[in-house]
Every structure is written in C-alpha cells, then in structure tokens.
N, C-alpha and C positions, 0 to 999 in steps of 0.2 A: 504494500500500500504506500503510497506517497504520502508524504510529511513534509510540507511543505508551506511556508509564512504568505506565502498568496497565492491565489486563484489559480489552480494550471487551466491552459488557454489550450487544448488542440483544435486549433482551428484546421482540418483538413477535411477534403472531399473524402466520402466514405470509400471511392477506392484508390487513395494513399491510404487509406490505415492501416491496411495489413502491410503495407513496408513499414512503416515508421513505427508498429509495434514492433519488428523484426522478432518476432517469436522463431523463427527456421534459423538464430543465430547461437548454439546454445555456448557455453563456456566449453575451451578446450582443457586440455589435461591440466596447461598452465593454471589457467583462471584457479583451479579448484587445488591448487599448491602452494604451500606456506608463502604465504608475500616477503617480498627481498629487501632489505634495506631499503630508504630514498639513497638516489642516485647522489654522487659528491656532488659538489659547487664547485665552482674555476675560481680564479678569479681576476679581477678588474682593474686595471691601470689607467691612469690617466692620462693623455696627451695632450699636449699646446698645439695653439695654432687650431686649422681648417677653416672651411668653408661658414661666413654668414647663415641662421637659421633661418633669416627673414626678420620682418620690421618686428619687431615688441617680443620677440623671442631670445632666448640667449639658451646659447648650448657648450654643453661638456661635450669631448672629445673621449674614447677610451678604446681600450685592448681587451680582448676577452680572450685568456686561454684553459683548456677545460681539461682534467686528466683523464678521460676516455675518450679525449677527440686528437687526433694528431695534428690540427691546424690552427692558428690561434684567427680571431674574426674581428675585423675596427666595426668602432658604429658611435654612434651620438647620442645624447639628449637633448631632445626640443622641448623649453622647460618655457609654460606660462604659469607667472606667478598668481593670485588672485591682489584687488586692491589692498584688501584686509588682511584680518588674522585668517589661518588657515581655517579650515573645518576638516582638513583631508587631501590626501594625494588619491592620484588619480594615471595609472601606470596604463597607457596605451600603443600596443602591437599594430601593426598595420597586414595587411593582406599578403598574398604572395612570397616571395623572399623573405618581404617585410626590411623593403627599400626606401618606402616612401614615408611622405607627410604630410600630414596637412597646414601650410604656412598663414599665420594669423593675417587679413587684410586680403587672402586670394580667393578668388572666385573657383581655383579647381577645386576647393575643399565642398563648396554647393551646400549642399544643407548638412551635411555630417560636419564640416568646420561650425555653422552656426551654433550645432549643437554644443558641442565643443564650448565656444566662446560661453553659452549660458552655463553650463556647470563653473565654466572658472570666474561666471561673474558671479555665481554664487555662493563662491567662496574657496573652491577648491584650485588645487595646484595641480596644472594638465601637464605629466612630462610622455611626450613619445618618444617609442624609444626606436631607433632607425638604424639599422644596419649595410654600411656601405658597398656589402655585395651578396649581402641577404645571410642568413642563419643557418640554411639548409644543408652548406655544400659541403659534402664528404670528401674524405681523403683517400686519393686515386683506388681504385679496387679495395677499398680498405673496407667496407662493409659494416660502415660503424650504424648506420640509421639513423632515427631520428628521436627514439628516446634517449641515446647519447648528446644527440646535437643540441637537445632543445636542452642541453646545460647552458648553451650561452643565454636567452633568455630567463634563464631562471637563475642566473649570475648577477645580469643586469637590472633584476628585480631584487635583489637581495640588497645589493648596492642601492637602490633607490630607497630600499625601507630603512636601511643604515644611516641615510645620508640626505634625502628631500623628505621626512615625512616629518612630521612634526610632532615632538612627544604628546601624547595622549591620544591624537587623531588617526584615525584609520586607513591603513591604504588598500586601495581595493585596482582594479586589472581589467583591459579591457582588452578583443580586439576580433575583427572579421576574418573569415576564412583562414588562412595562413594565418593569419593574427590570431582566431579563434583557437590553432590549435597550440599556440604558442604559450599563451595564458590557462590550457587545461593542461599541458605537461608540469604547471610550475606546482599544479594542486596531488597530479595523478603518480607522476615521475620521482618532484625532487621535494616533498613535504614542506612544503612553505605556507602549509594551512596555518601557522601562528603567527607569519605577517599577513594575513589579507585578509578581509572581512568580507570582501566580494571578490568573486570569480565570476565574468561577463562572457562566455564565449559567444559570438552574434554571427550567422548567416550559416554555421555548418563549417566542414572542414573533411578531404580523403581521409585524414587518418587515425580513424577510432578505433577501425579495424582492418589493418593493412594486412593479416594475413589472408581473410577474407576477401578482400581487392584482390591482390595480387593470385593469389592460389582458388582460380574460378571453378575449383572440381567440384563444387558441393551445391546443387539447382538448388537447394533449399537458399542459400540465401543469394539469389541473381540480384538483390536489390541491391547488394554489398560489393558485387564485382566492379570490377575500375575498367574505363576507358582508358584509349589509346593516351589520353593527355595524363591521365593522373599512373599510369606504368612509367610512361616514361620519365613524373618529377621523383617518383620513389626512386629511378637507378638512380637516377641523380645524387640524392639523399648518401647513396651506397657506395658512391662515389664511380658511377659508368655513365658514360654518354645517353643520352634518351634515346631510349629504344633498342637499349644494347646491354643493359644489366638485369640482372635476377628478376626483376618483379616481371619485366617485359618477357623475359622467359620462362617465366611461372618456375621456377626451382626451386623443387621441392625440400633440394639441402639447406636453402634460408630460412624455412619456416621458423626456425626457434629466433631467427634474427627478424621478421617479419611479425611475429608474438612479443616479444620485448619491447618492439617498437611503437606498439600502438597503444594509443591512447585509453581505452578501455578495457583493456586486456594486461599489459605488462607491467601496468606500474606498481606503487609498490603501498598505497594507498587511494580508499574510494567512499571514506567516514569522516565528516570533517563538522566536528560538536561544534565551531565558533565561525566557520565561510559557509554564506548564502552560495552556492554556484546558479545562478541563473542563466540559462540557454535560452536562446531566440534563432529560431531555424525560417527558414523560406519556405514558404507553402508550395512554391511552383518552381522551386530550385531544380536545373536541367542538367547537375556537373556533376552530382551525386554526393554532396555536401548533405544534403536532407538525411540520411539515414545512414551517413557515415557518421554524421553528427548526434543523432539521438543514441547509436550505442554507448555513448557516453552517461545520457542522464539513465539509460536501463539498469547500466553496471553502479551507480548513485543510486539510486531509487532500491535494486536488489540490495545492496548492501546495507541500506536502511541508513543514507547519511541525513540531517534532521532538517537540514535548510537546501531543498534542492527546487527549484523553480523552473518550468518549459512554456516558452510559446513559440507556437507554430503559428508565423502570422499569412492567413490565409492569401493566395493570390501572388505573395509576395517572391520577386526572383532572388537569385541568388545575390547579394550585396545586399536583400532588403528594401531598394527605392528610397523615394524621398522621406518614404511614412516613418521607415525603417530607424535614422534618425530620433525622431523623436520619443520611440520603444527605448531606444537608450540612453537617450537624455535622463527620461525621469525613473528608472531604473537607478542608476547612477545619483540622482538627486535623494530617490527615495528609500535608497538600501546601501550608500556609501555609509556604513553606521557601523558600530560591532553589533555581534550576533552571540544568540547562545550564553553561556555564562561569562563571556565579555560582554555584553551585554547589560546584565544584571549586577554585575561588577564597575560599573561605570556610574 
C-alpha cells in the first residue's frame, strides 16, 4: 500500500496502466539479496578561473574524481542566491549528459527558468549543477556503468550540503530525465537520504531498469525494452561507441553489471524515514522514460518507504511542456521542508 503525505495522481488512459503498473517486472535474484553498502563518495576540488555563468549568477568551478571510476569529470555551479535569508537550497540536474543550464535573464530557459526564478524569489538558493562534458562517460571498454558514475553527482551534492546550504535549512534535489536519474542515484546508490529532504525526479528516465532494457529476452516486460537510442547511451555509459557495446548486443555476460546499475534494482537502499521522493512522469512520454521511471516509485512503495509521492501528469510529453513547470514549482515550494522525525524535530 502506498504511504504517502499527498494525493497520488495517476492520471493515465486505462490502457497505459498495465505498463506503468509493470507487474511482468518481478525482482531478480539480486533485488531479493542482502543490500551492499552505499556506494563511496569522490571527491571535489576547486578550480579558478572559466567561463561567465551569465548576468546575476556566479559560479564555482570544480574536479570530480570518484574511486570506482577511472576518469576524473570538470563541471560548475550556477548559484542564485535569494534576496533574503535563506529558507533552503535547492540542488538542480539538468537533462541528458547534464551539460546545460538554464541562464537567469534568457529566454531559452521559457517557463522552467520562470519557475526557477519564483522558488528563489521565495527565498531559496537555486545552484545547478553543470557538467562540462556530461557525467555519463565511461572509461574506454572499462564497463564501469552508471551506478558507478552517478558518484560524480552525488559528490557534487555532498559538497553543496557541506558548503551552500545553510545550517538548519533543508536541501532538497531536483532534475528531468538524465537529471531525473541523477538525483534518484544520490537516494538509491550513495545514501545521502540525511542530506535531502526532497528527492524531485520529473519527466522519467532509461535507467531504473537497465537490465530489462538492455537484455529484451523476457515478453513479459516489452514495456521495459530500450530503443535503438537508449542501447546505444548505455555503451556509452560502459564506455563503447553507440551501437557497439554490451547493451546494443544484449550480452548476457553484463547482466550482473547491467543489475548494479540500475536504479531500482542495484542500489543499496529504497527506505528513507526523513526524504519525500516525489516522481512526476509524462502521460504521453514516446522515449520510454514513462515506465522506466515508475520502476522506481514500485521498488519505494514495495519497500514500504513512508514519504513516496507519483504523478503521472496526463497528456503530458516527455520534458512535461509548459504545464510541467509549474508541477515543480510548487512541489518545491510546498515540500522543500524536513520530513519525518526531522520534521517533528524542528
């Protein structure tokens, strides 16, 4: 049964519902095996110098190196401060690689910068966090994946709890696709449920169940197999050219690296007494984010964690549209808070 501090929303046509329940997905040998430590932390250096953030922003420069990745990764902080005292940080992932940003004063940021702008005029402190040639990329045939890799993310959130939040205020995590699954590795992977009070993943994400993508033997769960586009970002991850590593060859010898790696399946916790995790998926998502994304809140919900939140916002594509926006504005507004017996404690 779900437990959960608001409304769950499925909004879906009756027949999505049998994907997005994914009953044909059950737990592998793993799932139902003593859970393994959170994965280590890297850590984070500082550099001078780069590139302007844009008008009203200022940014850190830094180095991420991680001890089960062989590469070390640059990236930024794009830090808006609020007028006032803080209320809360506010730790934002971006899509894809998770290259980009959205620059205070541009019109490419469209209504998700809007939003943006009203949380930090409500007081909070927006840092996104941007990586110079993206987070994902493994080391040549080195076959690390991606619950490896998303150490650099959950490096660079560590460091912002240490370092932009402000004692007694809550930091909470946000971010779409690639970003979405950036910010559930930090909860699923490397146990940093005692810095965040919120966990936002928004629009879905491939990799909840990457061996189910990649390893298409099993009709029961078709809803879970990956396209040609999402085979070939996994070699990538694994470090092979697209369209030329394991996932694109379905090989059966990665499955244990294929299992570790995914979000729903390998980490090493899915109970989190004091983080809201709230999911917001696309009704009419075409990339297969929709139901890669929900084996997340099933493996949440089966586990029985006590603040777990889903909307499926009907209609909506993948990125969510303009509406999409303002789901996470006041998500953010309304649940950037402690949970739980932090909570009750405050």
């Amino acid at each position: 049964m779900l437990r959960s501090p608001l409304p769950v929303l499925l909004a879906l046509a009756l027949t999505l519902g049998a994907m997005a329940c994914s009953e044909g997905a059950p737990p592998s040998q793993g799932e139902e095996a003593m859970a393994p430590a959170p994965r280590p932390l890297g850590t984070l250096v500082l550099e001078e110098g780069g590139e302007p953030c844009g008008d009203g922003d200022r940014c850190i420069r830094f180095v991420v190196t991680c001890p089960q990745v062989a590469q070390p990764v640059k990236g930024y902080f794009v830090i808006d401060d609020p007028a006032g005292p803080s209320r809360g940080t506010v730790a934002m992932f971006s899509g894809g690689e998770g290259s980009g940003f959205l620059p205070r004063g541009s019109a490419r940021g469209g209504t998700r910068r809007a939003a943006l702008d009203e949380v930090r005029d409500a007081g909070f402190r927006i840092v996104q966090v941007v990586w110079d040639e993206g987070w994902t990329g493994g080391a040549p045939e080195g076959n690390e994946g991606l619950g490896k890799l998303s150490c650099r993310p959950a490096t660079a959130t560590a460091w912002i709890s240490d370092h932009l939040t402000d004692e007694g205020t809550p930091l909470c995590a946000g971010g779409g696709s690639g970003g979405a699954a950036q910010v559930s590795y930090l909860l699923s992977h490397y146990g940093l449920e005692d810095r965040l009070s919120l966990v936002l993943p928004f629009t879905g994400y491939w990799m909840g169940r990457i061996d189910l993508g990649c390893l298409d033997d099993d009709p029961l769960n078709a809803s879970l197999h990956y396209n040609d586009g999402a085979r070939g970002f996994i070699d990538t991850t694994m470090g092979y050219p697209r369209g030329e590593g394991p996932c694109t060859k379905r090989d059966q010898s990665q499955r244990a690296t294929f299992e570790e790696a995914s979000i729903a399946l390998g980490g090493s916790d899915y109970v989190h007494p004091n983080t809201l995790v709230a999911i917001v998926l696309a009704g009419a998502d075409q990339v297969g984010a929709l139901v890669q994304g929900h084996t997340y809140y099933e493996r949440l919900a089966r586990e029985g964690s006590p603040w777990v939140y889903i909307d499926i916002v009907s209609g909506a594509p993948h990125g969510l549209g303009e509406n999409g926006a303002a789901v996470i504005r006041d998500l953010f507004l309304r649940e950037c808070r402690p949970h739980g017996d932090a909570a009750r404690a405050s």
